[in-house]
C-alpha positions in Angstrom: 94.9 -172.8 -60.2 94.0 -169.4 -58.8 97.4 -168.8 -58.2 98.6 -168.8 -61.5 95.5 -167.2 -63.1 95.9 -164.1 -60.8 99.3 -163.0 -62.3 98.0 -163.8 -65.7 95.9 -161.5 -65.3 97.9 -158.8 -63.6 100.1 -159.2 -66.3 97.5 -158.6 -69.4 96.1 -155.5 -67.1 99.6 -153.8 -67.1 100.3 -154.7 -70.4 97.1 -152.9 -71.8 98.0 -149.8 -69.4 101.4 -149.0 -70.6 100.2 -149.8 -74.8 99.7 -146.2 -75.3 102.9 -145.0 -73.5 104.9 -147.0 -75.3 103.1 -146.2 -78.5 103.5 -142.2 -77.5 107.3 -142.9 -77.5 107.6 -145.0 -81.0 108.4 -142.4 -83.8 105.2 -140.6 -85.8 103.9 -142.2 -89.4 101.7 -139.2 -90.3 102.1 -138.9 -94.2 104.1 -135.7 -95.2 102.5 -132.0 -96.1 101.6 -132.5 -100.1 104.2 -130.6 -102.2 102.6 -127.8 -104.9 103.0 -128.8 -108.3 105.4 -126.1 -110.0 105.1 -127.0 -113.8 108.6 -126.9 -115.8 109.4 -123.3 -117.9 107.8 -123.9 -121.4 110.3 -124.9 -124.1 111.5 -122.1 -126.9 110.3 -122.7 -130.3 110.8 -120.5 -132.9 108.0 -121.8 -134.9 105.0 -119.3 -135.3 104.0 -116.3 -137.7 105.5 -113.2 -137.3 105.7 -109.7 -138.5 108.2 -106.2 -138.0 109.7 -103.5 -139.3 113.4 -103.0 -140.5 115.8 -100.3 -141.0 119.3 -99.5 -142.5 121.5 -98.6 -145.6 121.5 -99.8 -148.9 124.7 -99.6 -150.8 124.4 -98.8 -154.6 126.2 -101.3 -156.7 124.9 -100.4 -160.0 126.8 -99.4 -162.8 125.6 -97.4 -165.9 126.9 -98.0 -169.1 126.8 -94.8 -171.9 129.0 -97.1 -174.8 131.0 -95.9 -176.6 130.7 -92.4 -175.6 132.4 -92.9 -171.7 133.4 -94.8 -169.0 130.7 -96.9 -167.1 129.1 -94.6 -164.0 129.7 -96.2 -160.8 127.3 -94.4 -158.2 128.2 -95.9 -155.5 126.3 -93.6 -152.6 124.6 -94.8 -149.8 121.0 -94.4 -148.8 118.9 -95.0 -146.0 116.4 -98.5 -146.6 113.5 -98.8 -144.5 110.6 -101.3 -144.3 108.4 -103.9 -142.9 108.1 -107.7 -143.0 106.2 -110.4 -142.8 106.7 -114.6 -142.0 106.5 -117.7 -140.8 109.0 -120.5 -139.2 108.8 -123.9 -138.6 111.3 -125.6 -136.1 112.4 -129.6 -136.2 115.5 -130.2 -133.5 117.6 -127.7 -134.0 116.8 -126.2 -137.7 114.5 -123.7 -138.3 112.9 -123.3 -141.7 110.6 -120.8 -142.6 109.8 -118.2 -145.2 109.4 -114.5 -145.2 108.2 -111.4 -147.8 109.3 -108.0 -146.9 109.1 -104.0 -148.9 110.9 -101.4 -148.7 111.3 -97.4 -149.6 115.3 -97.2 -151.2 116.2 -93.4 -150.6 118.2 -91.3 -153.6 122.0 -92.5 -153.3 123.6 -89.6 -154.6 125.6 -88.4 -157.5 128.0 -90.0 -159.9 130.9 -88.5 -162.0 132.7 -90.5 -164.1 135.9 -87.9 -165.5 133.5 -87.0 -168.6 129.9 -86.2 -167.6 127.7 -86.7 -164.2 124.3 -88.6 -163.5 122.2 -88.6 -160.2 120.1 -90.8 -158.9 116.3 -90.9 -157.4 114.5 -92.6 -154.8 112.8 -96.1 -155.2 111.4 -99.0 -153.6 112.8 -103.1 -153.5 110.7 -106.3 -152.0 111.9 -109.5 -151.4 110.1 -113.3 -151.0 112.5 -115.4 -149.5 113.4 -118.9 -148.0 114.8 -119.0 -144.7 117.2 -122.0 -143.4 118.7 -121.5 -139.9 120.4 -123.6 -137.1 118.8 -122.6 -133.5 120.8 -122.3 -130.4 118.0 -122.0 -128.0 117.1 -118.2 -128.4 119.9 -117.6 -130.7 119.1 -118.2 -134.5 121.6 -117.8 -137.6 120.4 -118.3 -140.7 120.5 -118.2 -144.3 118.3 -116.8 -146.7 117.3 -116.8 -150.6 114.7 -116.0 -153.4 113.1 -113.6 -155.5 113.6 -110.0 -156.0 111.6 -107.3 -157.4 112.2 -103.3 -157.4 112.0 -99.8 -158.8 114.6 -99.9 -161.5 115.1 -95.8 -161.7 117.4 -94.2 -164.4 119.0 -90.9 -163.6 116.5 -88.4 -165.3 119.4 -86.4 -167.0 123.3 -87.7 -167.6 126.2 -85.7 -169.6 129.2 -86.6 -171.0 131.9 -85.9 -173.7 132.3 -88.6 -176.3 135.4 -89.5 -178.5 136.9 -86.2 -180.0 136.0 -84.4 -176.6 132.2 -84.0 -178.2 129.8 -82.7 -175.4 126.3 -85.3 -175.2 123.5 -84.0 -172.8 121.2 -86.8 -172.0 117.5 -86.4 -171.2 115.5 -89.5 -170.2 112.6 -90.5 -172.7 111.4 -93.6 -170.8 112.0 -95.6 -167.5 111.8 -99.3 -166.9 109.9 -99.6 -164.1 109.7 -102.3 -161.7 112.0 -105.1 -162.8 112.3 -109.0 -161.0 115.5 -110.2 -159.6 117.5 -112.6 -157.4 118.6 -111.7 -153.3 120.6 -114.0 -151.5 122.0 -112.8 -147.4 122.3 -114.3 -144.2 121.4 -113.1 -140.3 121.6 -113.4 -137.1 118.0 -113.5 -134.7 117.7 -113.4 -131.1 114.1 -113.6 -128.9 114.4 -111.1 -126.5 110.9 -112.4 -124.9 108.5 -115.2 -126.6 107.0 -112.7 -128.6 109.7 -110.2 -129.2 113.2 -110.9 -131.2 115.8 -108.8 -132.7 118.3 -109.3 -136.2 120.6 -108.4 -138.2 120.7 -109.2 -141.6 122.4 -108.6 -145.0 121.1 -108.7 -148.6 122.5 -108.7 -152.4 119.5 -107.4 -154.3 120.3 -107.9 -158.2 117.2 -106.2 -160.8 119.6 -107.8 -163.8 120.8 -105.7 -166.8 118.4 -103.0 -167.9 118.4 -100.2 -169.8 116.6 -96.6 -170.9 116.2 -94.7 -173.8 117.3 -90.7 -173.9 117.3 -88.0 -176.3 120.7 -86.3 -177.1 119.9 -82.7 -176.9 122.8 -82.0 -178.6 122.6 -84.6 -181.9 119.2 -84.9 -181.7 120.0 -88.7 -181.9 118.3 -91.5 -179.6 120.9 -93.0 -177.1 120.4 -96.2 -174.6 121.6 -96.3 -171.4 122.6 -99.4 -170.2 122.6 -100.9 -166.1 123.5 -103.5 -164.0 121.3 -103.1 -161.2 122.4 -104.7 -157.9 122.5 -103.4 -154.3 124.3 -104.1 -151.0 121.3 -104.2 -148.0 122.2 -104.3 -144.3 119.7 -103.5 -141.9 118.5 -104.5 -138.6 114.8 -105.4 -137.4 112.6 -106.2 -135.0 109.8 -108.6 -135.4 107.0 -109.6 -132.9 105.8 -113.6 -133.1 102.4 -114.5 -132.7 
């Protein structure tokens, strides 16, 4: 029996010997390095208070009515409209909704001359409170926007003229009305430079409604109304910083 135990043995011996060798040669299971987390770039909203400043023209689209002594006055200068503003949006999928308030200083727009007599026109201030609809394109938002109005409604302090018969009429200003409410509609474009910082563009029809004054003809002695439609043209640009 010895015979056949012997090699048995042998066998198991060389067996155990060349385990590790052959294990050396089989290929390595050690678990891979861990990979670092990197979490994904926050997503853009455009929800969030906000406030900025704004600057730009405003376009004079009143006209003055002196009946029946003249023509209507037609302005029509340009002036420099500056301001700040103030808001919030709210963003579901794509649309933004949001509102936003916003003053303004209206500089003097300039002279008028309507073939029979002159009128020239002072400084003043407009504000707005608006809604604001817009479809986002990422960082990219146009919009539309609506709501009330309210402004410095400022009647030319003097106006002349010549009625029918050639008549001369010098107008001096006995009252003024003040700050008047009104309607704005616009639209604009907005771009976010940064999450905080953004940029637009934006226009605005500002309409005070029909107002009027009362003056003194120096030359009759007699009372005389002035009569306005007072609307402007706003485009401006701003920047705004989000919270």
């Amino acid at each position: 029996m010895s015979r056949f135990v012997r090699p048995a043995l042998a066998a198991a011996v060389l067996a155990l010997a060349s385990g590790p060798a052959l294990a050396a040669d089989l290929p390595s299971r050690k678990a891979p390095p861990p990979v670092a987390y990197v979490a994904p770039p926050p997503v853009f909203t455009w929800t969030g208070f906000y406030v900025g400043l704004n600057a730009g023209a405003a376009i004079d689209n009143t006209r003055y009515g002196w009946s029946p002594f003249s023509p209507d006055y037609r302005p029509g200068g340009v002036a420099f409209a500056g301001g700040a503003q103030a808001g919030y949006n709210w963003q579901t999928g794509p649309l933004v909704l949001g509102v936003e308030t916003d003053i303004a200083y209206r500089g003097a727009s300039g002279n008028s001359n309507n073939g029979f007599g002159a009128l020239s026109m002072g400084a003043g201030y407009f504000g707005t409170a608006r809604a604001r609809l817009g479809y986002a394109i990422d960082r990219l938002l146009i919009y539309g926007t609506g709501g009330l109005a309210y402004g410095s409604v400022n009647f030319p302090g003097a106006a002349s003229g010549f009625g029918l018969g050639g008549a001369p009429h010098f107008l001096t200003r006995l009252d003024n009305p003040g700050t008047r409410l009104g309607w704005t509609a616009g639209a604009g474009v907005e771009y976010a430079l940064t999450r905080n910082w953004s940029v637009k563009a934006e226009y605005l029809y500002v309409d005070l409604g029909r107002n009027s004054a009362n003056y003194l003809d120096l030359v009759t002695g007699a009372p005389v109304a002035l009569q306005a439609r007072n609307s402007d043209h706003i485009v401006r640009a701003g920047l705004n910083y989000r919270f």
